[in-house]
C-alpha positions as CSV (number, residue, x, y, z in Angstrom):
1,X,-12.9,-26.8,-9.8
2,X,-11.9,-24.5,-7.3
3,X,-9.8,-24.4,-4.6
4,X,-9.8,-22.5,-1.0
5,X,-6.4,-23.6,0.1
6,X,-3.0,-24.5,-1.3
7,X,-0.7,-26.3,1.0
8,X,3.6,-26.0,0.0
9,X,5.6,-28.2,1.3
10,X,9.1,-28.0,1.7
11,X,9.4,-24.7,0.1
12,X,13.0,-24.3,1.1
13,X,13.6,-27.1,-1.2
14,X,14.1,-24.1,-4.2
15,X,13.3,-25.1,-7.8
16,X,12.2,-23.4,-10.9
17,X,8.5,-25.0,-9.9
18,X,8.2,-23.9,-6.6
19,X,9.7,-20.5,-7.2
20,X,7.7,-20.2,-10.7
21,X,4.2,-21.2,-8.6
22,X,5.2,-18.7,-5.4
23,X,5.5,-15.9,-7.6
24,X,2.5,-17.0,-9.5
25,X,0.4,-17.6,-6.3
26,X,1.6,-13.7,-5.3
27,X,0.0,-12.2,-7.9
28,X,-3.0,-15.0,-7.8
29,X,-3.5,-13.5,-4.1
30,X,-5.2,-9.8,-4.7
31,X,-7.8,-11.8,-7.2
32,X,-8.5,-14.0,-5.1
33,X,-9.2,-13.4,-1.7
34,X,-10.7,-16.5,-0.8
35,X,-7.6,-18.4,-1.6
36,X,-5.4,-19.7,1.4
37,X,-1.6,-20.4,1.0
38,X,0.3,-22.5,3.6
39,X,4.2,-22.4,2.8
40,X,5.9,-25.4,5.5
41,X,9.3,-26.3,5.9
42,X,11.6,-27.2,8.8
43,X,14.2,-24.6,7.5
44,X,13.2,-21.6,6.1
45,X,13.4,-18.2,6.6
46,X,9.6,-17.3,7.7
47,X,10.3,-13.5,7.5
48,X,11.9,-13.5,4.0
49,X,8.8,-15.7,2.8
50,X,6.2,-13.6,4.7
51,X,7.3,-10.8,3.5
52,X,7.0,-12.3,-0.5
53,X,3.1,-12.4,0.5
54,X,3.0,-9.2,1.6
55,X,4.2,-9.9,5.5
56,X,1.6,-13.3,5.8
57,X,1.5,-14.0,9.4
58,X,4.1,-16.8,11.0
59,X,3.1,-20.2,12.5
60,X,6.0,-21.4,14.3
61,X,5.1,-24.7,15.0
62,X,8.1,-26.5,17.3
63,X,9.0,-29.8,17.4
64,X,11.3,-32.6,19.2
65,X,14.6,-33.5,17.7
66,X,15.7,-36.8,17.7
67,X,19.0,-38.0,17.4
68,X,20.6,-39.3,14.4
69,X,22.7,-42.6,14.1
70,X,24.3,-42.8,11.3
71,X,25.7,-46.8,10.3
72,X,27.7,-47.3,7.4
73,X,27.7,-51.3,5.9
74,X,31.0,-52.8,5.4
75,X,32.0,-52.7,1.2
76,X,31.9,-56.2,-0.3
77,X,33.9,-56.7,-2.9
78,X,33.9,-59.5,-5.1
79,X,36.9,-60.2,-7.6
80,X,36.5,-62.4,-10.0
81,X,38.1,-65.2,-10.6
């Protein structure tokens, strides 16, 4: 089986995975020039990452914020009789 396109999600989520298989995929890349990488995520720094893959192009894709209301539940606490 083989693959034409990888799609990361979240990359600026940083773990020992995603870092191990970005650094993989890097030297994956000059072998195999068929192979597409897509790197997403809402908050990461696009020019640090395209540079990684020897300065990828950027997709800024933008996108509608929406605010946030944050409701907290009263505590119940039960003590026992």
């Amino acid at each position: 089986l083989r693959y034409d396109t990888l799609i990361i999600d979240e990359a600026h989520e940083r773990s020992l995975n995603i870092d191990f298989l970005l650094g993989y995929l890097r030297q994956l890349l000059p072998r195999r020039p068929d192979l597409k990488i897509i790197v997403t995520s809402a908050t990461i720094e696009p020019a640090r990452f395209a540079a990684h893959f020897d300065n990828a192009p950027i997709v800024e894709v933008s996108g509608r914020t929406y605010p946030v209301e944050i409701r907290y539940r009263p505590l119940e606490i039960t003590v026992p009789a």
